[in-house]
C-alpha positions, 0 to 999 in steps of 0.5 A: 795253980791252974796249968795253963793249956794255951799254946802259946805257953810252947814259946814260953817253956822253950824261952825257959829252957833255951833263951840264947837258941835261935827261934825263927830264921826269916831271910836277914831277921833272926829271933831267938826264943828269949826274943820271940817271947818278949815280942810274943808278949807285947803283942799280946799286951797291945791288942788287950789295950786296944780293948779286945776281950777273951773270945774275940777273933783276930784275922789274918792276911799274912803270909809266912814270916817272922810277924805271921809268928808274933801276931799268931801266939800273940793273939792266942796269948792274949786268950783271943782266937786266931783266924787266918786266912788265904792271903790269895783270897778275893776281897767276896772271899774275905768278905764272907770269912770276915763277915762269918767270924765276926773278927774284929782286927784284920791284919795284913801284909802291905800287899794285900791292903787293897783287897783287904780294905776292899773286902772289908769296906761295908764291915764296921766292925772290923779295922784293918791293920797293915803289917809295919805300919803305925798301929801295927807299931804301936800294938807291939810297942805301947805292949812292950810297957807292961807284963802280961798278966798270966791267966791260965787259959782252960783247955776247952777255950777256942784258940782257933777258927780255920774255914774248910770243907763245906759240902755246900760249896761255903766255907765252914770255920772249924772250931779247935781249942788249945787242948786239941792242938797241944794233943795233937802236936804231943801226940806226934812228939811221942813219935821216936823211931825217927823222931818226929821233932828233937830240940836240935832241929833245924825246921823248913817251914815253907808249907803255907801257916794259914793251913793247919797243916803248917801252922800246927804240925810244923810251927806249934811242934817245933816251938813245943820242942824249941827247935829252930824254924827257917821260914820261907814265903813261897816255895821255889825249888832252887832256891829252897834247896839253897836255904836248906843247905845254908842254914844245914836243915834236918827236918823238911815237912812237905807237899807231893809237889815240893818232892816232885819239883826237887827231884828234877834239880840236878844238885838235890841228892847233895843239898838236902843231905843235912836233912834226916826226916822227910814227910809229906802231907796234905794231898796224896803222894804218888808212889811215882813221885816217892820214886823218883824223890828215893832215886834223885836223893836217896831219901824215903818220905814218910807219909800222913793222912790228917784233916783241919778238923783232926789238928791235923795229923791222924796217920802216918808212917813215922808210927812204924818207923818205915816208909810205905809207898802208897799208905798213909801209916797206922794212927797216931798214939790217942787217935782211934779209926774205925772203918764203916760200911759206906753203903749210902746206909746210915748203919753204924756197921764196920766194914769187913777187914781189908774192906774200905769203909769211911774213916770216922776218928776219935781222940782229944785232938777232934775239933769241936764243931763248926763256927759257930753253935759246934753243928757237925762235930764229933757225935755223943760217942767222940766219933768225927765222920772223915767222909774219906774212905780208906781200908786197913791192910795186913800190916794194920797201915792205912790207904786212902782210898777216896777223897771227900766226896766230890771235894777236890784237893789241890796242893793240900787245899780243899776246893768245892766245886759248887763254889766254883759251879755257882761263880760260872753259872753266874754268867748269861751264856751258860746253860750248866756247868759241872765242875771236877777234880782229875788226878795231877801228878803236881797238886795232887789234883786239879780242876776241870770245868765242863761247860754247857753254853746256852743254845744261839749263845757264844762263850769262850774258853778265856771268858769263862777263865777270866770271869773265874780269875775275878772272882776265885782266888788262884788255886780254886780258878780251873787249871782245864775248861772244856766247853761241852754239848751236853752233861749226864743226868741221873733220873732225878735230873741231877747231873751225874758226876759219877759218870762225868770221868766216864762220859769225858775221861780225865785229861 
């Protein structure tokens, strides 16, 4: 028999394995793997009997709990693609990604319904199912008659649709299939010295699912080692220590500004001494914050440069087994990096060791494209351009040098400043705008919009924030608005956002 690559499959063996372990810990509700497993299997059995085929996208509005859990590998079980989606998300942002992916179902916490019922209203083709309610009841329970037939999902099928950086300022659905993100979650198994993930671990999984960043390394790596998930919504630092401490947690995947916000809590060095592995993705971490969380807890944090379009990790530190402020590790076991010249030239030469050079990758964890003819995927070679610059130094460790050109990175998410351009200069009174990302000790970065009013017109700070508010979700709004006289130029009349920290600086 075929063996079956579908990543679902990770619930199924640790059902085997370890049917009595606890699975998932969310608030009062504790499943373990038998359970999650049968649940995993009823949903899956529900939507095949609502008529959806192998191939069909499934979206989702959920925040982190145990039901995020069941409808994601339900959906992959069922051979359908998942699609999840910000639920901060305005209902022209859903609308877009919906109407994008052609996704069929839309499921969503009872919060989010009005957005969601907004945002789909003028798209037949897509129902909205809210979480609790009669049909979601019904998909897992009418499920729960049958067995699922086992077919053996190939490598190469589409498991996931994430929408992320578009130059262009519109989201672009990244294609990644089973086998990309079963290599990827193999790939960091094989980490020892520490462990990346053991079987007896207790998991904090408080890093947001509908990113790949906590969908994949931490929920897809702890089913593949039947670990235990402590799953939470939203973090809070208090009162995640709390959790931690009760439920004695080991493994803590993180963000800079959960370590940030830890270590100004008085009692942290004692409620996270359970824990034996720290690691932080998704922005950059500040040798500062490494500091302080090292002099707070007496911990270290190992750090990893990854992208949705990678599944996601490519380098960390947990390869040499010693963390190193400042650098992202060496790559992954089954990741190749090259670094070459970024000289605006299209020449395909490395650059010169210990230069920087834009990191292309290579490896079977590289998605397949994007949603959806495959367009900007990897090239005939495998090699994916990262579009981030980096330089190896003497020990063969990693350093990011520069983030995607021009694409900001606020707490991990990609933000596209063209985007938020496009939504500002949508108002009469502005002349140009040009928008930023300025270094935050708390997200990583933040954004600035710079704002030129047209001559005889009044505008507001405020204004511009609310019109923003209206129409982009929470962390794309602009953390600083500064109303200017005029913005650089380059000679072909663009403006010249190279020059804008110089012009403005970056408060």
């Amino acid at each position: 028999m075929t063996q079956n690559a579908n990543v679902a499959e990770f619930v199924r063996n640790s059902a085997r394995d370890y049917p009595t372990q606890v699975a998932i810990i969310d608030a009062d509700r504790t499943l373990t793997w038998a359970d999650l497993d049968a649940e995993v299997d009823a949903f899956a059995c529900g939507l095949l009997q609502r008529g959806l085929h192998a191939g069909e996208r499934v979206a989702g509005l959920l925040g982190n709990s145990v039901d995020f859990v069941i409808a994601y590998f339900g959906i992959l079980r069922a051979g359908l693609v998942a699609v999840p989606l910000n639920p901060a998300y305005t209902a022209p942002e859903i609308a877009l990604l919906i109407a994008d992916s052609g996704a069929r179902l839309l499921f969503v916490d009872e919060g989010a319904a009005a957005t969601a019922n907004a945002a789909t209203a003028s798209l037949a083709a897509c129902e909205v199912i809210v979480k609790g309610s009669r049909p979601w009841v019904e998909i897992l329970s009418t499920g729960a008659q049958r067995v699922l037939a086992e077919q053996a999902t190939p490598t190469n099928a589409l498991a996931l649709l994430l929408f992320t950086a578009g130059t262009s300022g519109r989201p672009k659905g990244a294609m990644l299939t089973h086998g990309a993100l079963r290599a990827n979650v193999e790939m960091i198994r094989s980490l020892q010295s520490p462990p990346a993930v053991q079987h007896s671990d207790i998991v904090l999984l408080v890093l947001p699912m509908f990113h790949v960043y906590g969908l994949n390394a931490v929920l897809d790596l702890a089913a593949a080692a039947g670990a235990t998930c402590v799953v939470l919504d939203r973090f809070d630092p208090v009162g995640s220590l709390e959790v931690i401490t009760r439920h004695g947690v080991t493994t803590v995947a993180g963000a800079p500004g959960m370590y940030q916000a830890w270590s100004q809590v008085p009692d942290a060095r004692s409620a996270l001494a359970s824990v034996r592995l720290f690691t932080s993705g998704g922005s950059p971490l500040p040798v500062r914050v490494f500091e302080d969380f090292v002099t707070a807890t007496g911990k270290e944090i190992f750090e990893g440069y990854g992208m949705t379009e990678t599944a996601p990790v490519v380098a960390t530190t947990l390869v040499s087994g010693t963390p190193k402020p400042g650098s992202v590790g060496r790559p992954v076991p089954g990741v190749q990096v090259r670094l070459v010249l970024d000289d605006g030239v299209d020449t395909g030469f490395d650059a010169d060791e210990g230069d920087p050079g834009e990191m292309w990758v290579r490896g079977s964890s590289v998605f397949s494209g994007y949603w959806p003819d495959g367009a900007g995927g990897p090239d005939s070679d495998g090699w994916f351009r990262s579009g981030d610059i980096a330089f190896f130094d003497d020990d063969g460790d990693l350093h990011i040098v520069d983030r995607r050109r021009e694409v900001i990175l606020v707490s991990g998410f990609n933000v596209y400043p063209r985007e938020i351009e496009a939504a500002i200069d949508s108002m009469d009174a502005v002349a140009e705008v040009a928008v930023i990302g300025v270094p935050d000790d708390l997200t990583g970065e933040s954004v600035t919009a710079l704002v030129v009013v047209v001559p005889g017109r009044r505008l507001s700070v405020s204004e511009v924030a609310v019109h923003c508010a209206e129409r982009l979700a929470r962390f794309k709004c602009p953390s600083v608005i500064r109303i200017v006289d005029a913005l650089p130029h380059s000679a072909t009349g663009k403006v010249a956002k190279g020059r804008l920290h110089e012009v403005y600086g970056d408060e």
